[in-house]
C-alpha positions in Angstrom: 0.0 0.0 0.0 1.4 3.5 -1.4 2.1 5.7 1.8 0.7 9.0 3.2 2.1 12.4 2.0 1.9 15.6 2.9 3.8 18.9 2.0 5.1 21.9 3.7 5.3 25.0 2.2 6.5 28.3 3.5 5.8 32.1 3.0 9.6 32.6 2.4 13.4 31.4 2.3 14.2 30.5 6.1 10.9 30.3 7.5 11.5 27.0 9.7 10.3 24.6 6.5 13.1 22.2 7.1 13.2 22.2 11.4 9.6 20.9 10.9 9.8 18.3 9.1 13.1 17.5 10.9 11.2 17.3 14.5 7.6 15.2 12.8 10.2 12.9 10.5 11.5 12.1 15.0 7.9 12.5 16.1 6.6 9.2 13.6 9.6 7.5 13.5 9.8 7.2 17.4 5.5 6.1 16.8 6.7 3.0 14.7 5.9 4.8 11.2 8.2 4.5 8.3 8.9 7.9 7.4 10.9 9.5 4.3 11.3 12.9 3.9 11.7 14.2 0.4 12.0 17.6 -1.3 11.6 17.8 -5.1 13.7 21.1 -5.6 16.8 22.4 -3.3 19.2 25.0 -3.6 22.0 24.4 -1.4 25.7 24.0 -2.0 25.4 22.4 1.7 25.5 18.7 0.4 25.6 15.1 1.6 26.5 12.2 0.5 23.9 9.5 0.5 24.4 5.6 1.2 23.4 4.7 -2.4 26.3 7.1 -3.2 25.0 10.2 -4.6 24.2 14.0 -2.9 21.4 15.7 -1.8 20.4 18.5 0.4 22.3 19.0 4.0 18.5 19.0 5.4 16.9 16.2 3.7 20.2 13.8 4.7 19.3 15.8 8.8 15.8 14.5 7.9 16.3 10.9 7.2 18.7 10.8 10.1 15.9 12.0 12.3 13.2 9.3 10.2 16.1 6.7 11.6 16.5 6.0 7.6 20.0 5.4 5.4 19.5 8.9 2.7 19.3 7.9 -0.7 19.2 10.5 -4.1 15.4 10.0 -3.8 15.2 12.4 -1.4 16.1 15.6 -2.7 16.0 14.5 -6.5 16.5 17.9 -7.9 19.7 19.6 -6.2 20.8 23.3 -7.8 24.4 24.1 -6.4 24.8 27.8 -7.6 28.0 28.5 -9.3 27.7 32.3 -10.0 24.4 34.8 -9.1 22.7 33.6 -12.3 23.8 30.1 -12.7 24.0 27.0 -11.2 24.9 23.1 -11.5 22.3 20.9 -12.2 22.1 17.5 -10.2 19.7 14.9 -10.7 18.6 12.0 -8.7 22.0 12.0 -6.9 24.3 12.9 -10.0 25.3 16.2 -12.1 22.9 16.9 -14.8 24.3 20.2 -16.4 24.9 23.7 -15.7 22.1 26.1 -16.5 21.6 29.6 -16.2 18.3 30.7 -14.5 16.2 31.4 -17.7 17.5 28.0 -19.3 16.5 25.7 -16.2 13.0 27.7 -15.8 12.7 25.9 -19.3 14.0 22.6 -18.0 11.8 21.9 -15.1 9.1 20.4 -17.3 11.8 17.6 -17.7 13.1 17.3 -14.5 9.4 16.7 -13.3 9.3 13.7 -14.7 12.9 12.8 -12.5 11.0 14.4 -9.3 7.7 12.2 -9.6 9.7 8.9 -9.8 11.6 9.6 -7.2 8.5 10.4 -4.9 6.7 6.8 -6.5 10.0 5.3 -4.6 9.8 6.8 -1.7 6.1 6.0 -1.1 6.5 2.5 -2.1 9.0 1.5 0.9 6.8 4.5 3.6 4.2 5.0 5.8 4.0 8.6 5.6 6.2 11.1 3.1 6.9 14.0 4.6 7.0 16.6 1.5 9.4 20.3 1.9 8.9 23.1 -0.5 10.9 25.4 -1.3 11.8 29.0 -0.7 8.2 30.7 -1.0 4.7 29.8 -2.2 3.8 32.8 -3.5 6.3 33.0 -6.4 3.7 33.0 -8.7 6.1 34.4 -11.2 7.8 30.9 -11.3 4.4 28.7 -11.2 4.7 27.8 -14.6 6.3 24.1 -14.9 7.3 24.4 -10.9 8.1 21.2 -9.7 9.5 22.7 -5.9 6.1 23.9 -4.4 2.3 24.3 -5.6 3.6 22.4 -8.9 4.2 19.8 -7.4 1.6 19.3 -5.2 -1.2 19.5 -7.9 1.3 17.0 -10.2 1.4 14.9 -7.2 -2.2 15.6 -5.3 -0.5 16.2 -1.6 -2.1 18.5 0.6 -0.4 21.6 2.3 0.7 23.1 5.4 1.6 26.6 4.8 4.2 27.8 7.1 4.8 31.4 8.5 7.6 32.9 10.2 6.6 35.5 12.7 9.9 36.3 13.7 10.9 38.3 10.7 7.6 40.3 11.0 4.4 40.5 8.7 3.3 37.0 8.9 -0.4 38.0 9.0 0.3 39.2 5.9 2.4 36.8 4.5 -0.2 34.2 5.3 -3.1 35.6 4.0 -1.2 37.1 1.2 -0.1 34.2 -0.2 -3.8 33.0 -0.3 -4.9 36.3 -2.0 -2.2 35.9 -4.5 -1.9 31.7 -5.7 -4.3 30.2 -8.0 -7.5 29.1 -6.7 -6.6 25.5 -7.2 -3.8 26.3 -5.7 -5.0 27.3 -2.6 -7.4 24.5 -2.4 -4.5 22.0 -1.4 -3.9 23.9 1.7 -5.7 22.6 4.6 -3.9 24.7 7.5 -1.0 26.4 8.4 1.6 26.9 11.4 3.2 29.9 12.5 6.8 29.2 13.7 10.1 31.0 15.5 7.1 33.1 17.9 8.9 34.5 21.0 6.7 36.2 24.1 3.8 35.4 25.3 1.6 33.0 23.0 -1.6 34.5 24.5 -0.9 37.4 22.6 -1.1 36.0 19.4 -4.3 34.1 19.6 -6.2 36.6 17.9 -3.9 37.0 15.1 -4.3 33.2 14.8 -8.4 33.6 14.5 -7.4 36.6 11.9 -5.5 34.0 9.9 -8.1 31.5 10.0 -10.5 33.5 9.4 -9.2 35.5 6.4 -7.9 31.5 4.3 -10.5 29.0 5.7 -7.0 27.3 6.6 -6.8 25.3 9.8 -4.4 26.9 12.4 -2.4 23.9 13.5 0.2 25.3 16.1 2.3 28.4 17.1 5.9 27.2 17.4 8.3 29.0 19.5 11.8 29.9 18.5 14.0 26.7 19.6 17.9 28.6 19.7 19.3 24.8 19.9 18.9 24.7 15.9 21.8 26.0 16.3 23.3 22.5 17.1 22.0 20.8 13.8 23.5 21.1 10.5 22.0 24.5 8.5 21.1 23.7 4.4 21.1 27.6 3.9 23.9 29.9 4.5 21.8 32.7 5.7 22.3 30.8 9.1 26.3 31.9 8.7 25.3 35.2 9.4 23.6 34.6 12.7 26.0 35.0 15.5 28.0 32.6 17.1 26.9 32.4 21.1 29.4 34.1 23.6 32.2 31.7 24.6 33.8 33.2 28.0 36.5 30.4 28.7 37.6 30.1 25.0 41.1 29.1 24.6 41.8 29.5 21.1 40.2 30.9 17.7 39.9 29.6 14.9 39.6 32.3 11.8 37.1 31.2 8.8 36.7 33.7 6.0 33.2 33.3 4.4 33.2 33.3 0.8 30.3 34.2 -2.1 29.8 30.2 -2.8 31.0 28.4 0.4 30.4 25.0 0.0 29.7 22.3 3.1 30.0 24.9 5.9 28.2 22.3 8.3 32.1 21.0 8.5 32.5 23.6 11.3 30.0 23.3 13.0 31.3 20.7 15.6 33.9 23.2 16.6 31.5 26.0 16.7 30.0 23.3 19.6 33.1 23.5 21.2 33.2 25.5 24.7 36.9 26.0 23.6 37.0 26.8 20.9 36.0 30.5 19.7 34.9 30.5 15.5 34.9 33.7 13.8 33.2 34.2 11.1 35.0 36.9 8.4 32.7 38.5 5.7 34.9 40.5 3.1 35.0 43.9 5.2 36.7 42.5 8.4 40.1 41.5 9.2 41.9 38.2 10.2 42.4 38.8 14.0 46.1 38.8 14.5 45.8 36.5 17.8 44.0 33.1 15.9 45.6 30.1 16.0 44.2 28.4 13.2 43.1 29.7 9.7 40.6 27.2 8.5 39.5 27.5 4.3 36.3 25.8 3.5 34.6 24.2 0.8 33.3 26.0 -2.3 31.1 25.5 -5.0 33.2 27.9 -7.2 37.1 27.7 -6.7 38.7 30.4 -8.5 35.7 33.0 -8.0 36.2 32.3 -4.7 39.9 32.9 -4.4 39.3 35.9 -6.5 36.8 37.1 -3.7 39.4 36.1 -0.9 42.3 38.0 -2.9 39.8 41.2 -3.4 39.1 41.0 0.4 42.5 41.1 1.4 42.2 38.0 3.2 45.4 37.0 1.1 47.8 39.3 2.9 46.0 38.6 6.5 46.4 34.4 5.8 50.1 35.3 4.9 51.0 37.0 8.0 49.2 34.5 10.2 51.7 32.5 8.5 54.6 34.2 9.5 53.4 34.5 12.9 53.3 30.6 12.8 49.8 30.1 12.3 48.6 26.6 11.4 46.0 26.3 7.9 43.7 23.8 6.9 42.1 23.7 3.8 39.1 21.6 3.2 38.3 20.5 -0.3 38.2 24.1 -2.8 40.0 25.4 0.6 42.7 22.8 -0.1 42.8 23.9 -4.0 43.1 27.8 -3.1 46.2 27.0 -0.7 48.5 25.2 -4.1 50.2 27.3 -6.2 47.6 27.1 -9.2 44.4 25.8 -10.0 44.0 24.5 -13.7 40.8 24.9 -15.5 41.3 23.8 -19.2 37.7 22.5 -19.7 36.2 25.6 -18.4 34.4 23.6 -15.8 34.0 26.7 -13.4 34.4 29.3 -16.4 36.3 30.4 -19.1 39.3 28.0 -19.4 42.3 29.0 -17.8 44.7 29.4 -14.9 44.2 31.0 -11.3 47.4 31.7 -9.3 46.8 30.0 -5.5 47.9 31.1 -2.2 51.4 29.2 -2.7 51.5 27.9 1.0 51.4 24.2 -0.1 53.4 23.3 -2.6 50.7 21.8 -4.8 48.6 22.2 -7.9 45.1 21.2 -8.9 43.8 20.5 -12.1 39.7 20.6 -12.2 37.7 17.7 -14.3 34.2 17.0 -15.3 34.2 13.8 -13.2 33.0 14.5 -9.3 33.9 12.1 -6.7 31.2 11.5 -4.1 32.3 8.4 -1.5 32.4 8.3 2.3 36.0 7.5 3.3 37.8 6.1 6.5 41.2 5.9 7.4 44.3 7.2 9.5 45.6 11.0 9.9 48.3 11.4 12.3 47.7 7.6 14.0 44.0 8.8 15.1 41.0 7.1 12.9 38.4 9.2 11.2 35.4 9.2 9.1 34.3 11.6 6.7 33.6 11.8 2.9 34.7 13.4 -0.2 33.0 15.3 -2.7 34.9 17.3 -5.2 35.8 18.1 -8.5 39.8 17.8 -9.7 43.0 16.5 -9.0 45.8 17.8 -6.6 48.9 16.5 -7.1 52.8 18.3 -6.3 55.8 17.6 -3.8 53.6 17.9 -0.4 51.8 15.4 -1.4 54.8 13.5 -0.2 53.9 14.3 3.3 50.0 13.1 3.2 47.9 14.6 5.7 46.4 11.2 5.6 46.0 7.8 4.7 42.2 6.5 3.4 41.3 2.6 4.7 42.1 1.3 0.9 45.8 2.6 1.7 45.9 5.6 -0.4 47.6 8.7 0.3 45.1 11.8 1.0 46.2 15.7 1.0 49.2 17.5 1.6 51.0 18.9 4.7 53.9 21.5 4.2 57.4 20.9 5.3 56.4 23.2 8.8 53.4 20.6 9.2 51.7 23.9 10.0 49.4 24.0 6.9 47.2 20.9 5.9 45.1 20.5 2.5 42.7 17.9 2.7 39.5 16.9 0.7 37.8 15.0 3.5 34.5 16.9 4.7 33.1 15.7 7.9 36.9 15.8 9.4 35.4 17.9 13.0 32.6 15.4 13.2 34.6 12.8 14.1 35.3 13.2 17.9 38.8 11.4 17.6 40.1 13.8 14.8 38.4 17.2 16.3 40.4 16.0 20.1 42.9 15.8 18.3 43.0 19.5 16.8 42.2 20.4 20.0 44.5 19.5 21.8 47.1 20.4 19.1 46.1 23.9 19.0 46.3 24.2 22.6 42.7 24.1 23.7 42.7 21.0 25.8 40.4 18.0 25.8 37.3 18.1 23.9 33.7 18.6 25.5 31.5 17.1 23.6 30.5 14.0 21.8 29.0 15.3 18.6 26.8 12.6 17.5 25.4 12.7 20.4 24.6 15.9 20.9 22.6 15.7 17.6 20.6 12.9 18.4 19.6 14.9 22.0 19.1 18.0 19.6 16.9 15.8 17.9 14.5 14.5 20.2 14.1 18.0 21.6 13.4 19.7 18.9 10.6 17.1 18.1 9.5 17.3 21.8 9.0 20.9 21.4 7.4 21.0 18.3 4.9 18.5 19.5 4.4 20.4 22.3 3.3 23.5 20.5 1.2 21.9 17.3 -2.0 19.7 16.7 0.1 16.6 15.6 -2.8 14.7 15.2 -4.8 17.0 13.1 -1.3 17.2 11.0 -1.2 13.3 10.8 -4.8 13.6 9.5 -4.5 16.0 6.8 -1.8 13.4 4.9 -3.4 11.4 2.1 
């Protein structure tokens, strides 16, 4: 018997849509339900790797973790990395599709649908209940046409709707009862109730703007969810969470410097150390300086090398990395991190642009030459006689004399990174590197901070089943259950 769906929507970009269906995916799973979550459109160059070994959204792999389910390409069968402000790589069930610019993929989606409702057929096959995400906002009406990522969709598909609102940002009376004055009467009719999410004060307050919604969309009011600050703790999909500041760490020992780039790529790698009571991260938009008293410089993934390091160079954050250098500083470089730190990147198919040659940073002694072919695998091995787990997923090939000095060594016996003759800068394409609570003690402890204080696993999995005891604290879960068909 095909399972249950049911989809939620949201007024906007960051509304809560993917905390939701993180806490019900918990909230079924812990009743005995087989739940999947799925989400037929993401932008995100916040990736996983999935067990059947291809990526999808950072927040549908969060989601099947909280379903207690292995994350397959099904899941998020539509993935758009953006590569520039107009374009952005194409992947399809798990694997790259294309590049498109915006106008050309507007023109693709009637395609893709195709992709989206096979994937979903899938799902429901081995489910109890679906648990459907839109994306960014429901009232895009200017991209209805062919939309496979919200109201699309769910006529394509016949799922009904949630509607969520955010009352944090302000206006979500109107955002509510806007988007019902605005979508097409069809539309509308697959929304059976909404939830109004991040509230903070008194909930009292609020009921008559709950009756106003109600009344005004002849949607059901299913729950007024209060801000939960320990999403914090979880992995973030968008990068509008990077901008949200880090909380105040009093006893820090050491900082750790991260320049945030236009297309940072996997930036839930620091988020263990982020946990870390020890550990102060400091975000650096272009604008701010390197502080001249971290200890470590750490370069993250990107979706777009060379742009990048051309937005790193323009930022100055060339001249601060080099002096941190001279002040003996330690570097790491994680995946496009690890390309910017060689002395060139190669780009003679024109796989992130025009073909051609970017200068590096110079403080490995390595080069990179980019390919067509990505490689997406979880890894395990040995880096610095401490085991770890992780995964790679990265375009190109680094190769040069520090490679002779591995940072590590993968479980197959192959070499993996570089280290430079100081041992004080490390390349590495292994994501997931802090997550390990071996490797992160180790860094630690290296850098001077002293034991680590937290398991991280675990602290997800408690994150977890609080954010899905709060949520179903503060909704009509049953109602919700109800409305899927």
């Amino acid at each position: 018997m095909a399972a249950r769906a049911l989809m939620f929507q949201g007024t906007g970009s960051d509304v809560g849509k993917s905390l939701i269906v993180t806490a019900l995916a918990r909230l079924f799973a812990d009743r005995g339900l087989t739940v999947r979550p799925f989400k037929p459109q993401n932008m995100s160059n916040n990736a996983a790797v999935t067990t059947d070994g291809g990526e999808i959204g950072r927040a549908q792999a969060l989601q099947a973790r909280a379903a207690r389910a292995p994350s397959t390409v099904h899941m998020n069968p539509v993935l758009l990395k953006p590569q520039s402000e107009i374009g952005a790589q194409i992947v399809v069930q798990g694997r790259i599709y294309g590049v498109a610019k915006a106008a050309a993929y507007q023109q693709m989606k009637a395609e893709l649908m195709s992709f989206v409702l096979d994937s979903f057929t899938c799902l429901k096959q081995e489910a109890d209940i679906v648990l459907v995400e839109g994306a960014g906002s429901a009232a895009e009406i200017n991209l209805r046409v062919g939309d496979i990522a919200n109201m699309g969709f769910a006529r394509a598909a016949d799922v009904p709707v949630v509607l969520i609102g955010d009352i944090d940002r302000g206006g979500v009376i109107a955002s509510l009862v806007g988007t019902k004055a605005v979508i097409e009467p069809g539309d509308a009719a697959l929304v059976r109730g909404f939830l109004i999410n991040k509230f903070r004060g008194d909930p009292a307050l609020f009921a008559s703007g709950m009756a106003a919604i109600a009344g005004a969309t002849g949607w059901l009011p299913l729950g007024l969810v209060p801000f939960f600050p320990d999403a914090r703790l979880l992995p973030a999909e968008d990068a509008l969470a990077l901008d949200r500041a880090s909380p105040a760490k009093p006893h820090a020992r050491i900082r750790i410097a991260v320049p945030i780039l236009p297309h940072i790529a996997n930036f839930d790698d620091l988020d263990p150390l982020e946990a870390e009571p020890a550990a102060e991260l400091v975000k650096l938009r272009p604008g701010a300086a390197l502080p001249g008293n971290a200890d470590l410089v750490i370069l993250p993934g990107s979706k777009a090398t060379i742009a990048d390091l051309a937005a790193l160079r323009k930022a100055g954050f060339d001249i601060d990395i080099a002096a941190h250098r001279r002040r003996g500083g330690a570097v790491i470089g994680l995946c496009g991190g690890y390309q910017m730190l060689g002395r060139a990147i190669r780009d003679p198919a024109g796989i992130e642009g025009p073909p051609g040659v970017a200068e590096g940073l110079g403080l490995l002694d390595v080069e990179t030459v980019l390919s067509g072919e990505k490689r997406l695998e979880p890894v395990r091995g040995d880096a610095g006689g401490i085991p770890f787990s992780g995964y790679e997923m990265h375009m190109g090939v680094t190769a040069g004399p520090d490679c002779a000095r591995p940072f590590a060594r993968l479980s197959c016996g192959a070499p993996e990174g570089a280290v430079s003759p100081d041992g004080r800068v490390v390349g590495t394409y292994i994501h997931g590197l802090f997550h390990d609570d071996s490797q992160r003690a180790a860094w630690l402890a290296r850098l001077g901070a002293g034991p680590s204080a937290i398991a991280h696993d675990a602290l997800v999995e408690t994150t977890l089943d609080r954010l899905a005891a709060h949520v179903a604290a503060h909704i009509d879960v049953e109602r919700i259950l109800s409305l899927a068909r």
